[in-house]
C-alpha positions in Angstrom: 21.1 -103.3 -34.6 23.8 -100.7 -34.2 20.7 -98.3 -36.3 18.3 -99.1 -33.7 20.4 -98.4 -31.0 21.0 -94.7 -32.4 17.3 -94.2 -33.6 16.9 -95.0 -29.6 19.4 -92.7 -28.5 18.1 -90.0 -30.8 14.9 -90.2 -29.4 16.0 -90.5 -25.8 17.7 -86.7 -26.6 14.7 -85.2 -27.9 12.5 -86.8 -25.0 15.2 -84.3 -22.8 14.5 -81.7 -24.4 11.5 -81.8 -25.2 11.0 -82.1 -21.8 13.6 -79.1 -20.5 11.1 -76.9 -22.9 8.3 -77.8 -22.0 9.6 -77.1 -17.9 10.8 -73.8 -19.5 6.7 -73.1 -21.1 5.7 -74.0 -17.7 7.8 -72.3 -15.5 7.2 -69.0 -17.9 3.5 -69.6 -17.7 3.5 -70.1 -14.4 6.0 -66.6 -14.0 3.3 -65.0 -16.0 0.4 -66.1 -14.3 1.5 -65.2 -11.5 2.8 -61.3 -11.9 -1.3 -61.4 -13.4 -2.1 -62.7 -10.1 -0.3 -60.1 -8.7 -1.3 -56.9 -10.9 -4.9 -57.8 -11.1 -5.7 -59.2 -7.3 -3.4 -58.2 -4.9 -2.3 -55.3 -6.5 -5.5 -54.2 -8.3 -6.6 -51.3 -6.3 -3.5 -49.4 -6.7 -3.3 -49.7 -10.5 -7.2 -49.1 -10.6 -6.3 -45.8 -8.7 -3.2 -45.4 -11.4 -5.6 -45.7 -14.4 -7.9 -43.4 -12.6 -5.8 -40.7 -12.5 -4.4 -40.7 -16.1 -8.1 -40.7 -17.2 -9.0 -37.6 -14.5 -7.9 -34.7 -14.1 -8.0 -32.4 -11.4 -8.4 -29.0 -12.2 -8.0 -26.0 -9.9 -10.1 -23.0 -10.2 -9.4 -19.0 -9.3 -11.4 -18.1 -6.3 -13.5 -14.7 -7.2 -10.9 -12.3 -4.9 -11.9 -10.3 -1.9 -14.0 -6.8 -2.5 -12.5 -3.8 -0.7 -15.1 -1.7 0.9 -14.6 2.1 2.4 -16.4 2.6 5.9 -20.1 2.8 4.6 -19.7 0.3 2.1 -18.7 1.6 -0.8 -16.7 -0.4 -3.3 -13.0 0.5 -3.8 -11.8 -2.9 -5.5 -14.0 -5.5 -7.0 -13.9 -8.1 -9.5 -15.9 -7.7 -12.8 -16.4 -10.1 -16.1 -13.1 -10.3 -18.0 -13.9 -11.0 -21.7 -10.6 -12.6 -23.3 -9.9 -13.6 -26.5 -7.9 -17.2 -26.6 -6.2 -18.8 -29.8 -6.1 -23.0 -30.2 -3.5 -23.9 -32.1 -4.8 -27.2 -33.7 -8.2 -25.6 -34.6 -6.2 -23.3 -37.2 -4.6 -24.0 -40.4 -2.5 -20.5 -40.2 -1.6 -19.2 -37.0 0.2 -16.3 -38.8 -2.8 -15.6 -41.3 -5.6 -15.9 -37.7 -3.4 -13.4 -36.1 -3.6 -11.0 -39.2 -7.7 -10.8 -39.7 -8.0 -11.1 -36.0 -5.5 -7.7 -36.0 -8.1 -6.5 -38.5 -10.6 -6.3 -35.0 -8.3 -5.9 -32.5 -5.5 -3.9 -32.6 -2.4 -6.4 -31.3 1.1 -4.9 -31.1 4.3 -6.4 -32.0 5.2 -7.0 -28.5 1.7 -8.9 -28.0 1.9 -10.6 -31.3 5.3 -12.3 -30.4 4.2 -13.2 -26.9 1.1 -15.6 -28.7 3.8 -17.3 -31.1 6.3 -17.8 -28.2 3.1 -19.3 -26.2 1.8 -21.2 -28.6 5.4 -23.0 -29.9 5.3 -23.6 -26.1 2.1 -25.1 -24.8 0.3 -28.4 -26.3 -1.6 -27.9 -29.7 -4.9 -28.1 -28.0 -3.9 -25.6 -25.0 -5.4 -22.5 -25.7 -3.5 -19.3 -25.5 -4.4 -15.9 -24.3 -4.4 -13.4 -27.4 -6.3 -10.3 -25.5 -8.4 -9.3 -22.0 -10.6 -7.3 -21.1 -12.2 -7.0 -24.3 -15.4 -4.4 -24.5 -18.9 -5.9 -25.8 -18.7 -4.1 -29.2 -14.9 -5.9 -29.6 -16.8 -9.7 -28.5 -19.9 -8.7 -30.8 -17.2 -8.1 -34.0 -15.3 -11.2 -33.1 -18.5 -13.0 -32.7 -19.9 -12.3 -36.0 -16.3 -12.9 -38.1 -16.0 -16.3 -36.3 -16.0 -18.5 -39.8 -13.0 -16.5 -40.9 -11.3 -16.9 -37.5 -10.7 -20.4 -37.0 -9.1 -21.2 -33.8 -10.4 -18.3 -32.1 -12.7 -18.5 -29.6 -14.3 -16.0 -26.4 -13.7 -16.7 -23.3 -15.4 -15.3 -19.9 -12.8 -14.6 -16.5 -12.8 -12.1 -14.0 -10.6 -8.9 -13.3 -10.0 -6.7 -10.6 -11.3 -3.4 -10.9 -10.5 -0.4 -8.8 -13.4 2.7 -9.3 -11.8 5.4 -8.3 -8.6 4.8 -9.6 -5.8 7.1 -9.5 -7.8 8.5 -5.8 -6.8 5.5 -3.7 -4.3 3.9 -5.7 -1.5 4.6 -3.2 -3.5 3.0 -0.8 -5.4 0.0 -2.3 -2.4 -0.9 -4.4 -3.1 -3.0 -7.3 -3.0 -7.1 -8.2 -0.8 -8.3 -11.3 0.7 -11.7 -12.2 2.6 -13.6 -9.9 6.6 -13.8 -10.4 9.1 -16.1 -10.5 10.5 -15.2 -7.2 6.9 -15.4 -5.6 6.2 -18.8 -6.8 9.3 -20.3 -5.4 8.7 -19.0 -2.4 5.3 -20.2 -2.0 3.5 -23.8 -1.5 0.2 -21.9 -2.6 -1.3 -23.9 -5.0 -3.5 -20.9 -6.6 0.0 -18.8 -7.7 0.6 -22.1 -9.8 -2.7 -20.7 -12.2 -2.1 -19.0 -15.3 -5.1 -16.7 -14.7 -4.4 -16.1 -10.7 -3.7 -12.8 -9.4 -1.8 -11.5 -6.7 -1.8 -8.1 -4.3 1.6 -6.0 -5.2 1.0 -3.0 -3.5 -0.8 -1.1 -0.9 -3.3 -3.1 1.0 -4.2 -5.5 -2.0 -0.3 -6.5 -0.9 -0.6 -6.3 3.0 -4.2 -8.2 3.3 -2.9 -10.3 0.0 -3.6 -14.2 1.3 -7.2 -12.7 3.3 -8.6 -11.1 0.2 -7.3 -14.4 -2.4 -9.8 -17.2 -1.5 -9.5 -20.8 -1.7 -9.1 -22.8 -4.9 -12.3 -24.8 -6.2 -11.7 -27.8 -8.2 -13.3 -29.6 -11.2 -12.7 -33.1 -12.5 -12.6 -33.4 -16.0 -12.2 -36.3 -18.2 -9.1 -36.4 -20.4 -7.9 -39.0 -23.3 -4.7 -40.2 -23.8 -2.9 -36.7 -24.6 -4.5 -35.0 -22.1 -7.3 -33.3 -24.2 -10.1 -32.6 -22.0 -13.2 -34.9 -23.0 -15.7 -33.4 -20.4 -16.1 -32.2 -16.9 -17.4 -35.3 -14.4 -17.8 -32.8 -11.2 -17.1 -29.2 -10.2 -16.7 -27.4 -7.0 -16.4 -24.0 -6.1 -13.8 -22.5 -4.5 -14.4 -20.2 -1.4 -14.1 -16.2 -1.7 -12.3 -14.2 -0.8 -12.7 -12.3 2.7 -14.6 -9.1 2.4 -12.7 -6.0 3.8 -13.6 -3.2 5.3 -11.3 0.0 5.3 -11.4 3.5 7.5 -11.6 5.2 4.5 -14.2 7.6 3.5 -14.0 7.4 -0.2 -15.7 11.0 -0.8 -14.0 12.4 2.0 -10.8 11.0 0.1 -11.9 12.2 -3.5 -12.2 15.4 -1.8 -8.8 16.1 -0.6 -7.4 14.7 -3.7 -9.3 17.1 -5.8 -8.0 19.5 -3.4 -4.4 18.9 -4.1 -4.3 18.6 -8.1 -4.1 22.5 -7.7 -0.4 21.9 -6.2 3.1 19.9 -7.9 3.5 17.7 -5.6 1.6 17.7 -2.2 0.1 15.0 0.5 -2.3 15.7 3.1 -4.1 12.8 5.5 -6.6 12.8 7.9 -7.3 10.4 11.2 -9.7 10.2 13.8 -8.1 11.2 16.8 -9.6 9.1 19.0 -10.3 5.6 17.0 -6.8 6.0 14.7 -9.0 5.4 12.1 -7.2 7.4 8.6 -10.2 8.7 7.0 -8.5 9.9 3.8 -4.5 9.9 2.8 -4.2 11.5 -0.4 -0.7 11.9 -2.3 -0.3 14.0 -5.7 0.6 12.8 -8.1 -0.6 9.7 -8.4 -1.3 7.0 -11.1 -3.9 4.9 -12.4 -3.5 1.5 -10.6 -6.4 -0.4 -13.1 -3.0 -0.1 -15.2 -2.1 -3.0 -14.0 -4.9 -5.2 -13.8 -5.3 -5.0 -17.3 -1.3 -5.5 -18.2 0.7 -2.4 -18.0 2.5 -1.8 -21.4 6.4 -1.0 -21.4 5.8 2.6 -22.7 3.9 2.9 -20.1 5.9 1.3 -17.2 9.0 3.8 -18.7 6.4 6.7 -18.2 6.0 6.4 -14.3 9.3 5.2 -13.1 11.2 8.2 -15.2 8.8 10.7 -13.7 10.9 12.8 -11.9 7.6 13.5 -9.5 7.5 9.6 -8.8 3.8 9.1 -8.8 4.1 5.3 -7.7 5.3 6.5 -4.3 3.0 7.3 -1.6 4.4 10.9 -0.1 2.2 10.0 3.3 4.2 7.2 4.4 7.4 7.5 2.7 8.2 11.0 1.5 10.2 12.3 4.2 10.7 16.1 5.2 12.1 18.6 7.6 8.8 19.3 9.8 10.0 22.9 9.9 8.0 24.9 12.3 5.2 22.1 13.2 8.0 20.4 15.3 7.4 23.3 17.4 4.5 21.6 19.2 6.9 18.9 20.4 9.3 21.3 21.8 6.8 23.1 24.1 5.7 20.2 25.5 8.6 19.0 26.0 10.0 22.4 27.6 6.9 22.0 30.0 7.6 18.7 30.9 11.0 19.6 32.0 9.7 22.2 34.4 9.7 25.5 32.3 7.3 28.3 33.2 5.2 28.7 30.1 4.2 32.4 31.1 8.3 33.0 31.3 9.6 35.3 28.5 12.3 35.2 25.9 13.4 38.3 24.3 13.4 37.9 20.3 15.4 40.8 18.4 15.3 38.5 15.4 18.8 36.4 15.9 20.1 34.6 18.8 23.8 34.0 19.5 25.2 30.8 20.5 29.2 31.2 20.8 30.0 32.8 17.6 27.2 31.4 16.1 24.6 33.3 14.8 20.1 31.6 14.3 18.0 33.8 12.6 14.7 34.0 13.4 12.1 34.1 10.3 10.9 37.6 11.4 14.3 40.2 10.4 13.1 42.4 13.3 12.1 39.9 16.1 9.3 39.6 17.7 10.0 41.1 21.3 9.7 39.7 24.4 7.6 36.1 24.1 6.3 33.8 26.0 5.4 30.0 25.3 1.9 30.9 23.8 2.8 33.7 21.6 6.0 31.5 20.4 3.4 29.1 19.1 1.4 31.8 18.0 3.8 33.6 16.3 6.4 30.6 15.7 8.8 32.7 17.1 12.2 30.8 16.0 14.3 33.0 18.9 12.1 31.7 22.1 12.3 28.0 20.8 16.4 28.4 20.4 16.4 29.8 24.1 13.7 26.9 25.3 15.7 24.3 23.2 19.3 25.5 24.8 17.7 24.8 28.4 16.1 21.3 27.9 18.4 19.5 25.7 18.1 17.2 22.6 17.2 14.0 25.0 14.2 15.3 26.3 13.6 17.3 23.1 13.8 13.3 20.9 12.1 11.4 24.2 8.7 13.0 23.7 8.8 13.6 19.7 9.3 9.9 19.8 6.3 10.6 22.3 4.3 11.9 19.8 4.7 9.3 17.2 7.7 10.8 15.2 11.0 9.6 13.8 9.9 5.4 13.7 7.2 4.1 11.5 3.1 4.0 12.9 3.3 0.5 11.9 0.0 1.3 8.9 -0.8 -1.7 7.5 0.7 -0.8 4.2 4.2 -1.6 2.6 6.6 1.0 1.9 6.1 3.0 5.2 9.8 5.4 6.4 10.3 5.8 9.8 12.2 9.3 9.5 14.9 10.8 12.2 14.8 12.0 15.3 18.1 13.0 16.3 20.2 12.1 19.0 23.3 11.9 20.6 23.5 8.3 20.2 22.1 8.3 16.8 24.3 11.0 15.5 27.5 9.0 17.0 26.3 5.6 15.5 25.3 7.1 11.7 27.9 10.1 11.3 30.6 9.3 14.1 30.8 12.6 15.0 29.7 13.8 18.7 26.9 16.4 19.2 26.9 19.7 19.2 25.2 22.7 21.1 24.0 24.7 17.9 22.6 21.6 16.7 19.8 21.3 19.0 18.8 24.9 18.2 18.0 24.0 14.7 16.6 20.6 15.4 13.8 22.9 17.8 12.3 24.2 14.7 12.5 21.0 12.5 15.3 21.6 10.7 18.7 19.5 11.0 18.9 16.3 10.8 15.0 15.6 11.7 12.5 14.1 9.3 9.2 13.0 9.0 6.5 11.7 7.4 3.1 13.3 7.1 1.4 10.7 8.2 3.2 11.0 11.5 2.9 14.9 11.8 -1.2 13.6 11.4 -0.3 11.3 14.3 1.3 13.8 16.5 -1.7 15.9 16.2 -4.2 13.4 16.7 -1.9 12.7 20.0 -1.8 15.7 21.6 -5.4 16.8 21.3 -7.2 13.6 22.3 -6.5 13.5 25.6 -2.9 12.2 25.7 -3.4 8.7 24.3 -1.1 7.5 21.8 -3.3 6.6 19.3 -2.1 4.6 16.6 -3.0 5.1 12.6 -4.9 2.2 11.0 -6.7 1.6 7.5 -8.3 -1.4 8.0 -11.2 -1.8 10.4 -12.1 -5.5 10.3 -13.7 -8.1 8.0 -17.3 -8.9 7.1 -17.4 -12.2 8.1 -15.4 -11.6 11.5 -14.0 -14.7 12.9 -12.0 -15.8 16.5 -8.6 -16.1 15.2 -8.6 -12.0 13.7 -6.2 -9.7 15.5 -7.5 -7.7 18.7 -8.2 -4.5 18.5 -5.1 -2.0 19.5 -5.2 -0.4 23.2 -4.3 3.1 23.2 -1.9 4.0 26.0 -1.5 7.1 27.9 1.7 8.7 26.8 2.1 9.7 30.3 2.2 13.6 30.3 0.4 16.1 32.5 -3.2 16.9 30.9 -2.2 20.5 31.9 0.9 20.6 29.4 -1.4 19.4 26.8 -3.6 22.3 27.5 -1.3 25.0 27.5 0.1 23.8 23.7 -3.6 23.2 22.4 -3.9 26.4 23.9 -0.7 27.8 21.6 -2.1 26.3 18.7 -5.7 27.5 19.5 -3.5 31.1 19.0 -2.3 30.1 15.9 -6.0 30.1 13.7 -8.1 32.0 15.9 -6.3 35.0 17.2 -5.6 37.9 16.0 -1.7 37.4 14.8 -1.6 33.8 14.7 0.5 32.9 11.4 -2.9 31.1 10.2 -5.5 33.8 11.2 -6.4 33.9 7.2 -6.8 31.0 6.9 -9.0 30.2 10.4 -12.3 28.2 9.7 -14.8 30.6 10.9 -17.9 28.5 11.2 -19.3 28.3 14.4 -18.4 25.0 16.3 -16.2 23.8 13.8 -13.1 26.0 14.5 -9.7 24.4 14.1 -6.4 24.8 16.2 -3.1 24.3 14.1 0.9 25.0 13.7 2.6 26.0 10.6 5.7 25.1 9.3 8.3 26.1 6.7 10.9 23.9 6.1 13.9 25.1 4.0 15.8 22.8 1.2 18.5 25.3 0.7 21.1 26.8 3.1 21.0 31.0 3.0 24.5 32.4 3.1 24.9 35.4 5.2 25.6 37.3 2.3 22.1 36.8 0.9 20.6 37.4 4.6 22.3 41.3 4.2 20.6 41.7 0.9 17.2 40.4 1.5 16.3 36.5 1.5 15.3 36.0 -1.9 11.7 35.0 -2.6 10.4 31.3 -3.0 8.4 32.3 -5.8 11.8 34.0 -7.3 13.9 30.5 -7.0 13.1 27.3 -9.2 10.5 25.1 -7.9 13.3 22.4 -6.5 14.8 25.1 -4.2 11.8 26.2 -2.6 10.8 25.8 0.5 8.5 22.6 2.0 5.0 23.8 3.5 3.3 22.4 6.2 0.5 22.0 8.6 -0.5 20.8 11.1 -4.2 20.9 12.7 -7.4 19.3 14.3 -10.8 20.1 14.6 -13.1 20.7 16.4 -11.3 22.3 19.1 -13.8 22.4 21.9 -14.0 18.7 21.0 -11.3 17.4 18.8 -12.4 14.9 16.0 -10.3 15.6 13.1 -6.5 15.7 13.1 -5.0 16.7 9.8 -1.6 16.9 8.3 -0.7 18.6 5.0 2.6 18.7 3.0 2.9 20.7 -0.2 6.3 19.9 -1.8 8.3 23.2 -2.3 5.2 25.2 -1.9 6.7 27.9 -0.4 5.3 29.3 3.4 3.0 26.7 5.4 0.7 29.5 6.3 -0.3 30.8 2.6 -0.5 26.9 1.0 -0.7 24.6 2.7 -2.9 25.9 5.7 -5.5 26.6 3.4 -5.5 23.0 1.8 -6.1 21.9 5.5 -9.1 24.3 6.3 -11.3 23.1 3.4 -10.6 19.5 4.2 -11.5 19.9 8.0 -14.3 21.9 6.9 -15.2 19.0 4.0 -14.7 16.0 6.8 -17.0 17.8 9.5 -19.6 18.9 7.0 -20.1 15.1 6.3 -19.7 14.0 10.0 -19.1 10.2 9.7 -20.9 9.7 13.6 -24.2 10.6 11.9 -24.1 7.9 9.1 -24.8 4.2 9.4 -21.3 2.7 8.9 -20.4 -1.1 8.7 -19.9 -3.5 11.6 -16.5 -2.9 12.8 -13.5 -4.2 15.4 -13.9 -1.5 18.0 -10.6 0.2 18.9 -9.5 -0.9 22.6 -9.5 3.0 23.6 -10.8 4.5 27.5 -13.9 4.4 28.2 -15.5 7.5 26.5 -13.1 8.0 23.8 -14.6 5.1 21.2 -15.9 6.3 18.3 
């Protein structure tokens, strides 16, 4: 009895359990078939999507970049077939012994050779790496043939930028390289995050940069569960970049580059006077900006930046220099604005005394009794003293600043100075020192403190023989595919001085090219109709004692180059109907009159010889000018 009653109670026991585990089974069934419930129907779509995405990938791809055109449609910066050589790690037994027969082809340095190993130890065994670019046909046609003993190395097609006329317009168009650290975290642009993609650095590739890059195209490509890529399901192509058009004239450019190589260092620019269009802006020396494009090497990099001639900078915008004698223009009609008699006289016996100070004029002997146009004519240094004394440095700085001087044009390039134009407030504020008399003296033939650019002695000129209008210097004249939201043309305002004035100095600079006497009479265009009107200037880097005054002023061609004197000029043509303004700057070149008035002639002579008006150019934004003055 007492067994029966245990064998029952035993049983009883396992019954509970039995039936507490089989609750448990249920409940965990039930748990389960519920989160299945839950991941396969009500939450389906999203884990569909999930599944989707780690199966596809989406791939962004490089947008063919923006050509650069010149005014009649020649092609400054364009993209061409980029032949590249790429290594995949897990299609090679030996990435060392690959390397070695492919350096048997293609020569790779020891700087490129460690940049594929870092890359490769980097990047997934089936990501391939860059080995080389821009590989010629003959160099694809060697590989091509040796592929059995190259495994892992394959050919693959891109695009580059190239730039035809190289080291001519490099200053201007700049060049494209791979984007920086910096750059991408400071940009939500997608495209910088490609391995391939290339971005403007300098000159208008930099200053049009986002215009010119396009917009990504995508392709979806299946991938398995490492990410290999198993085929491509769709593609799309990206959108181009904008086309742009330039100012330039490319031969007129070529031109006055040619024309400088004869000097050390030198800059000259040309503008239409009435549009603001630059035409050419040449700088020497210069540099090959394809360089880049193609990977600069260090050796290389070391060359340019030690160069004590700096041929990466662009003298037009940001060499700055004493305008010398040029600045002369800016006095007179400023003088005339203030009320003085141009046909007055100022006696020149070659020095002038202020106090017990003593300005030298450039001629020992003087130049007698002068008047507003012989002082241009003659750049008389006593008459602009004695004009300078009576109108003051305000008035003097009010109309340079007039004229364009001593702040930057606002050219759509990077890198631009906007020079001095001294003051009384500027000289408290930067030297805290007050002004002082003599000071304006030498600041009325561009010496002192006051600097420019050439590209704003081109701008002065342009101002003062087209009618008073202060044109303003541009490089770009629109895009191909013109659209609502570009920027409006500029409007030219008056600078608000008597057409007279401006008469009488075009006048003064007629006298300096076409009379008898001028300082640039040698050096006059003498072809009918296309006579130009101009100012010299010579612009000292040295300080002569008195001492060397009583001997004789030595010689610039006696002194080392970096102790010569700057030479300028300044000009426009035609002058019965002013076209053409030109600026040139020869570093140290010695007198404006014998270098670098000549340099201006041929190019004035070269830009109306191919007389832009007559040829079909592209569509362009029309410059807001008067009516009559758009060209």
């Amino acid at each position: 009895m007492a067994q029966n009653n245990e064998e029952l109670i035993r049983l009883k026991q396992l019954g509970r359990r039995a039936l507490l585990l089989g609750g448990g089974q249920l409940a965990l069934f039930g748990l389960i078939a519920g989160q299945l419930y839950k991941l396969q129907v009500l939450e389906s779509d999203k884990y569909r999507l999930l599944a989707e995405e780690n199966r596809i990938n989406i791939k962004l791809l490089t947008p063919p970049r923006g050509q650069i055109l010149d005014r009649f449609g020649e092609q400054l910066a364009v993209n061409e077939q980029n032949y590249r050589v790429v290594l995949t790690r897990e299609q090679t037994p030996d990435v060392d012994a690959t390397l070695d027969r492919l350096g048997q082809i293609l020569a790779i340095g020891e700087e490129e050779r460690a940049r594929v190993l870092r890359d490769v130890r980097r990047n997934r065994a089936f990501v391939p790496v860059t080995v080389a670019e821009n590989l010629t046909w003959e160099q694809v046609s060697r590989i091509e043939v040796n592929a059995p003993d190259l495994p892992g190395i394959a050919i693959e097609v891109g695009q580059t930028r190239l730039y035809p006329y190289g080291s001519i317009l490099s200053h201007i168009l700049g060049y494209v390289a791979v984007v920086s650290e910096a750059e991408l975290q400071g940009s939500d642009d997608p495209l910088l995050q490609l391995p391939d993609f290339r971005i403007g650095k300098n000159g208008i590739e930099k200053s049009h940069d986002k215009a010119l890059r396009g917009k990504a195209g995508t392709s979806q490509v299946e991938v398995n569960a490492v990410g290999r890529m198993i085929r491509e399901l769709s593609r799309q192509e990206g959108e181009p970049g904008r086309e742009l058009i330039t100012t330039l004239d490319a031969s007129l450019q070529a031109f006055a580059m040619q024309r400088l190589l004869g000097e050390i260092a030198a800059s000259a620019v040309v503008m239409d006077v009435t549009s603001g269009d630059v035409l050419a802006m040449a700088s020497n020396p210069s540099y090959d900006n394809n360089l880049f494009t193609r990977g600069i090497s260090a050796a290389e990099w070391k060359t340019l930046i030690e160069d004590p001639l700096k041929p990466l900078g662009n003298r037009t915008i940001s060499g700055t220099y004493a305008p010398g004698s040029t600045f002369k223009v800016a006095v007179a009609l400023a003088a005339l604005e203030a009320g003085i008699n141009p046909e007055n006289t100022v006696y020149c016996p070659g020095v002038y005394s202020l106090g017990n100070a003593k300005f030298h004029c450039w001629k020992r002997g003087g130049h007698g009794h002068t008047n507003l146009h012989d002082g241009l004519k003659h750049s008389c240094d006593v008459y602009f003293y004695d004009v300078a004394k009576r109108v003051g440095i305000d008035r003097i700085a009010e109309m340079a600043f007039k004229l364009g001087l001593g702040k930057p044009t606002g050219i759509d390039l990077p890198g631009e100075k906007g020079g001095v134009i001294p003051t009384r407030d500027w000289k408290l504020a930067n030297l805290n020192e007050p002004w002082q008399g003599g000071e304006t003296l030498v600041t009325a033939i561009g010496q002192g403190f006051v600097l420019t650019t050439p590209l704003q002695l081109a701008v002065m000129s342009a101002r003062l023989c087209n009618g008073g209008f202060a044109v303003t210097p541009r490089l770009t004249r629109g895009f191909r595919d013109q659209r609502t939201d570009d920027p409006a043309p500029p409007v030219f305002e008056p600078l608000g001085v008597s057409a007279e004035h401006l008469a009488v100095v075009i006048a003064g600079m007629n006298g300096v090219t076409n009379e008898q006497g001028g300082t640039a009479y040698r050096n006059r265009i003498t072809e009918e109709g296309w006579e130009m009107a101009g100012k010299t200037g010579t612009s000292q880097v040295r300080r002569i004692t008195l001492a060397e005054r009583a001997q004789g002023v030595t010689k610039n061609e006696d002194l080392p180059w970096h102790r010569r004197d700057h030479a300028l000029f300044i000009s426009f043509a035609p002058v019965h109907a002013p076209r053409y303004a030109c600026a040139v700057v020869v570093d140290h070149g010695g007198g404006g009159s014998a270098v670098a008035a000549p340099i201006a002639r041929d190019i004035l002579i070269e830009a109306q010889r191919r007389d832009p008006l007559a040829r079909q150019a592209l569509p362009i934004i029309a410059a807001g000018l008067p009516a009559g003055q758009q060209g």
